[in-house]
C-alpha positions as CSV (number, residue, x, y, z in Angstrom):
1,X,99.5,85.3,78.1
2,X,99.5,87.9,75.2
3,X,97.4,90.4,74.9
4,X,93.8,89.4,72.4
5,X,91.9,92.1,70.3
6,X,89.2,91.4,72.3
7,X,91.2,92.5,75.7
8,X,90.8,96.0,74.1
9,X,87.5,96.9,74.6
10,X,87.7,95.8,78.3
11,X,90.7,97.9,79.0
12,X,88.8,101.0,77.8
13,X,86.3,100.1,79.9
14,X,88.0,99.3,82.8
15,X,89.1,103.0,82.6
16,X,86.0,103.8,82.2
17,X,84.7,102.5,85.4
18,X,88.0,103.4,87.6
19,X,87.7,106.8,86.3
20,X,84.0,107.6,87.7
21,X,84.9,106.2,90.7
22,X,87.9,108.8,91.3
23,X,85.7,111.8,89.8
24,X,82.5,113.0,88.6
25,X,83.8,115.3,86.6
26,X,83.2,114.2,83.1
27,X,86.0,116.2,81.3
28,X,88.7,114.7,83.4
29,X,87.1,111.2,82.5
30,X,87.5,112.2,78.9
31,X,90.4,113.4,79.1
32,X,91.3,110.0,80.8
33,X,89.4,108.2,77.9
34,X,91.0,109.9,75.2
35,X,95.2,108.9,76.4
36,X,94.2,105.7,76.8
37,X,92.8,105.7,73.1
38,X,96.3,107.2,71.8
39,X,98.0,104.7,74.2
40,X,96.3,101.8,73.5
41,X,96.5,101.8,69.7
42,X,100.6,101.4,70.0
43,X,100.7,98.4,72.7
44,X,101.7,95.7,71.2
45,X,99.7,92.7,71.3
46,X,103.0,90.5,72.6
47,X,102.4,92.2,75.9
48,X,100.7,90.6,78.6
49,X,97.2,92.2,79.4
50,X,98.3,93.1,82.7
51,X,101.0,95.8,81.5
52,X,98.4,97.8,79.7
53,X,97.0,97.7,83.0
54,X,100.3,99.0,84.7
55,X,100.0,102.0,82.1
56,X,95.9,102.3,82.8
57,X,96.2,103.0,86.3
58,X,99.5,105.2,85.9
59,X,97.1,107.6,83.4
60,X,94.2,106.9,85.9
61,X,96.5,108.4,89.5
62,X,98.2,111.2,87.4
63,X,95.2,112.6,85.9
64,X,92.6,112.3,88.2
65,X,94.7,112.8,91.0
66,X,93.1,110.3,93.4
67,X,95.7,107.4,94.2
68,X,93.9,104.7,95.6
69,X,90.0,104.6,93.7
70,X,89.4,101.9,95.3
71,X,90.4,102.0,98.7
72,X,86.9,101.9,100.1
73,X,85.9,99.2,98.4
74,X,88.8,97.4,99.5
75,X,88.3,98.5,102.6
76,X,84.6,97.0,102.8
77,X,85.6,93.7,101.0
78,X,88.0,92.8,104.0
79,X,85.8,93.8,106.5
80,X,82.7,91.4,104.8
81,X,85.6,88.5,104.4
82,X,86.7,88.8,108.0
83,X,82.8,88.2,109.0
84,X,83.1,85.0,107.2
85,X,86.2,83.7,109.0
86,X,84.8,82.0,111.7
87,X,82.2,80.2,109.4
88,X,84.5,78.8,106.8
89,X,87.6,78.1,109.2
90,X,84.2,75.6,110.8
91,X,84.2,74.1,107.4
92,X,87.2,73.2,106.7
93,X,87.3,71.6,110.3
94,X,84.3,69.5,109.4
95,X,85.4,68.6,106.1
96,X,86.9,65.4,104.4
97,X,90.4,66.9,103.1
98,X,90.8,70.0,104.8
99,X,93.7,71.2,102.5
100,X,91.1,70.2,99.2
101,X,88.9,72.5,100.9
102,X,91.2,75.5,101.9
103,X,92.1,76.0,98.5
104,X,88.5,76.1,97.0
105,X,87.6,78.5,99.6
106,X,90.7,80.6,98.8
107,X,89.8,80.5,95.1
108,X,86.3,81.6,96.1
109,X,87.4,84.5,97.3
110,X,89.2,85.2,93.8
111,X,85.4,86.2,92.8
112,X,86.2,89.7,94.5
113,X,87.6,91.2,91.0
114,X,87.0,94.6,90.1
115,X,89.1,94.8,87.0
116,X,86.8,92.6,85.0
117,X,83.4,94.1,86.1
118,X,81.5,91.0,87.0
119,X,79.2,91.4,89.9
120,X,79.6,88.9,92.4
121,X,78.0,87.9,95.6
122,X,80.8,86.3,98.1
123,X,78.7,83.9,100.2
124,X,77.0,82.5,97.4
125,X,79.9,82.2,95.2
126,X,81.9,80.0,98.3
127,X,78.9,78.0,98.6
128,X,79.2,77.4,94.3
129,X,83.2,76.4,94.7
130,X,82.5,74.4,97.6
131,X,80.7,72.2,95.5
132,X,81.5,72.8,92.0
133,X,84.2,70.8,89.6
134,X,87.7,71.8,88.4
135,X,88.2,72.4,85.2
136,X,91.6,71.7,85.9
137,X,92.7,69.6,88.7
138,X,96.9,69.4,89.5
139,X,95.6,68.5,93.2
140,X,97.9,65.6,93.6
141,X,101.0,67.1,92.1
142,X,100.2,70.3,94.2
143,X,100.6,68.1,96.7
144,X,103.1,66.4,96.6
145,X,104.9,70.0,96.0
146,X,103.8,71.4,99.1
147,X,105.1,68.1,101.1
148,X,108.3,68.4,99.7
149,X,108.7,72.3,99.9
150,X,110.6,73.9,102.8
151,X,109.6,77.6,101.4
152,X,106.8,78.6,99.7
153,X,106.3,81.9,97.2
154,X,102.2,83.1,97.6
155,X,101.2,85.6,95.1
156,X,98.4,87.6,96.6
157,X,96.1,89.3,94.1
158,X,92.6,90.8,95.3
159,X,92.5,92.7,98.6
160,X,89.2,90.9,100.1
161,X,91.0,87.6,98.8
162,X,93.8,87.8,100.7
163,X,91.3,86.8,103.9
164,X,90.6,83.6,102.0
165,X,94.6,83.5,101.1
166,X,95.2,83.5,104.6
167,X,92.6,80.5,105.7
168,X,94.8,78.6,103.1
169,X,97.9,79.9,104.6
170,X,97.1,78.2,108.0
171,X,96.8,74.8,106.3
172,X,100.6,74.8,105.3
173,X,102.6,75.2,108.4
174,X,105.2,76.2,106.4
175,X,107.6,79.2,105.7
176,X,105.6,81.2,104.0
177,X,106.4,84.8,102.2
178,X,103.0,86.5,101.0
179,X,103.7,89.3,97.7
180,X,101.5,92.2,97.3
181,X,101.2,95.1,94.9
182,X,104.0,97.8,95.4
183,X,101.3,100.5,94.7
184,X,97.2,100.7,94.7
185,X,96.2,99.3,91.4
186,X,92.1,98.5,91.1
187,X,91.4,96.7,94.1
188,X,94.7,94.3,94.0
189,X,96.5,93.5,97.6
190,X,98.8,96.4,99.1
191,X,100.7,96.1,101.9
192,X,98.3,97.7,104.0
193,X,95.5,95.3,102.9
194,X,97.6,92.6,103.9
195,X,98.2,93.9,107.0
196,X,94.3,94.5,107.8
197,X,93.6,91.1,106.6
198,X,96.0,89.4,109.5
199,X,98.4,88.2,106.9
200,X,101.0,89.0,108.8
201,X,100.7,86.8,111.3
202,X,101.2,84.4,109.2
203,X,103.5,84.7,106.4
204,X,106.2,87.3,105.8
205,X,104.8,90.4,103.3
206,X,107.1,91.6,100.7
207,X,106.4,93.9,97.8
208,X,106.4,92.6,94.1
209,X,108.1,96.2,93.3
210,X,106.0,96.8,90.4
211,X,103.2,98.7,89.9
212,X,101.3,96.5,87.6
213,X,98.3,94.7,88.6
214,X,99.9,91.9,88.0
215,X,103.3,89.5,88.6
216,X,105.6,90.4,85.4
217,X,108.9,89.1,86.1
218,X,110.5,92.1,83.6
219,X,109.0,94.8,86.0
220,X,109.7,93.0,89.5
221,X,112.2,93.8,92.0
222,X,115.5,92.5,92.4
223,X,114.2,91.1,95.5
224,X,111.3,89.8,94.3
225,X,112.9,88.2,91.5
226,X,115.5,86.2,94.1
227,X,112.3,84.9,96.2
228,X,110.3,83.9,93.0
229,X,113.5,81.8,91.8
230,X,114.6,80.5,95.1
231,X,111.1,79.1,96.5
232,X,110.8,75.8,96.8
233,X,106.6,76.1,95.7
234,X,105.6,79.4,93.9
235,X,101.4,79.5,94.5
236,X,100.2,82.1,92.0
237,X,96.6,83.2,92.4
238,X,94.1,85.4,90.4
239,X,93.6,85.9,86.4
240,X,96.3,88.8,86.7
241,X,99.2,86.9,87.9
242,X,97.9,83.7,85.6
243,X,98.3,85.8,82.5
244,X,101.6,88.1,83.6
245,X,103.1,84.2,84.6
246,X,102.1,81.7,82.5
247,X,104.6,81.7,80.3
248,X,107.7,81.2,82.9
249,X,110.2,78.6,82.8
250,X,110.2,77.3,86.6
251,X,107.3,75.4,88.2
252,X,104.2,77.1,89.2
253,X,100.8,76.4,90.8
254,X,97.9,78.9,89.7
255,X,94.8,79.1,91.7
256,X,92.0,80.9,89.8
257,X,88.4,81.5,88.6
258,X,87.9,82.0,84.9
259,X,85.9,85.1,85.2
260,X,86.9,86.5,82.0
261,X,86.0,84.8,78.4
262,X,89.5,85.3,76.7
263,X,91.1,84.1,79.4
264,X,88.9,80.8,79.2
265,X,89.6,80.4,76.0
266,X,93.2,80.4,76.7
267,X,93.0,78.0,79.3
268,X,91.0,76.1,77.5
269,X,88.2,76.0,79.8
270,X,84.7,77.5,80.1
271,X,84.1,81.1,81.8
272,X,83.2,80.4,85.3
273,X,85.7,77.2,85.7
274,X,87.2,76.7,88.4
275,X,91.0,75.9,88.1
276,X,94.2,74.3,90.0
277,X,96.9,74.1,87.5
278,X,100.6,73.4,87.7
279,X,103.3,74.0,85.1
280,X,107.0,72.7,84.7
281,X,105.8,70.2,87.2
């Protein structure tokens, strides 16, 4: 997805909002402010929103100093997630089509998105996608996909998510490899996030090798790149991996909540949809 006009405005004030979390000090936040300004105005708008991103949080570590803004958050996302576990595993076991409802609940979780500044309220939100319609619905095809596939790519993308990720996980008995974020970029899933979210039990965790908050094949790692070409199913979730993948030439499944206006528009849905879309399937 390329970058809109109107994704400027949200990218200064994403920096905005990461930079008072770092620091209170309000001359290293304009400071902040201002390289992004001089930045910004020679992206082009061919790039995908998510490598502005990549250069956002780059600006955000070197000149506040603070790596990981987020990490309490994070930290507190997982933890509310986990409490929820036992709850939602009790739904899906009571449910009609288990898989149907492992995958709303792990798009539920995709609600948990600090980059776009929404405030969300997890419980009620799962209780909304339990229920609500898809915008987009590739639930059959996804299917059959997943029956066929021997190896399956999962693209992780916000921290508290990847609880919900991993409730999904359990419905595949599959081989399963799980990607995260190589560094701590806005609240997006590191290794150690993973980890704390029992991931690992599961699936095998790699890196994507980039920094960006976001898949972007042109940034990945060679061994990234080798998994995302070799899987047999590639399950992409979040708005950051939707818009750094969905121009790619092999087959991909997106899991996602529109939380973001433009990228509506580009989906062709209304903000707040709920979506399950397959392409070069």
């Amino acid at each position: 997805m390329k970058t809109y006009l109107d994704c400027i405005p949200c990218m200064l004030d994403q920096t905005l909002r990461a930079g008072r979390i770092a620091t209170n000090d309000e001359r290293v936040i304009k400071k902040l402010l201002d390289n992004m300004g001089s930045l910004i105005k020679d992206i082009p708008l061919e790039n995908t929103p998510p490598e502005t991103g990549d250069i956002i949080y780059s600006e955000i570590r070197r000149i506040t100093g603070v790596y990981d803004p987020y990490e309490k958050v994070k930290k507190s996302n997982i933890e509310e997630a986990l409490s929820l576990y036992p709850e939602l595993k009790e739904i899906i076991q009571k449910s009609d089509n288990r898989l149907l409802t492992a995958i709303r609940i792990a798009i539920a979780g995709n609600v948990i998105d600090l980059g776009v500044g929404n405030e969300f309220n997890i419980v009620e939100d799962i209780k909304t996608t339990l229920k609500q319609d898809f915008a987009i619905f590739h639930f059959n095809e996804f299917q059959e996909h997943l029956e066929k596939a021997n190896s399956i790519l999962y693209l992780g993308d916000n921290s508290g998510e990847s609880v919900f990720d991993k409730i999904l996980i359990e419905e595949f008995n599959k081989d399963v490899t799980f990607v995260v974020r190589d560094v701590p970029v806005i609240n997006d899933v590191t290794l150690e996030d993973a980890i704390a979210s029992g991931i690992q039990e599961l699936a095998k965790i790699i890196s994507s090798g980039s920094s960006a908050p976001a898949i972007i094949p042109k940034l990945c790692s060679e061994e990234f790149l080798e998994k995302f070409k070799a899987a047999d199913l590639v399950i992409s979730k979040g708005q950051g991996n939707y818009e750094g993948l969905s121009n790619v030439d092999r087959s991909v499944f997106f899991m996602l909540k529109a939380k973001c206006k433009i990228l509506a528009n580009d989906l062709n849905v209304n903000k707040n949809d709920i979506i399950l879309k397959g392409i070069n399937i």
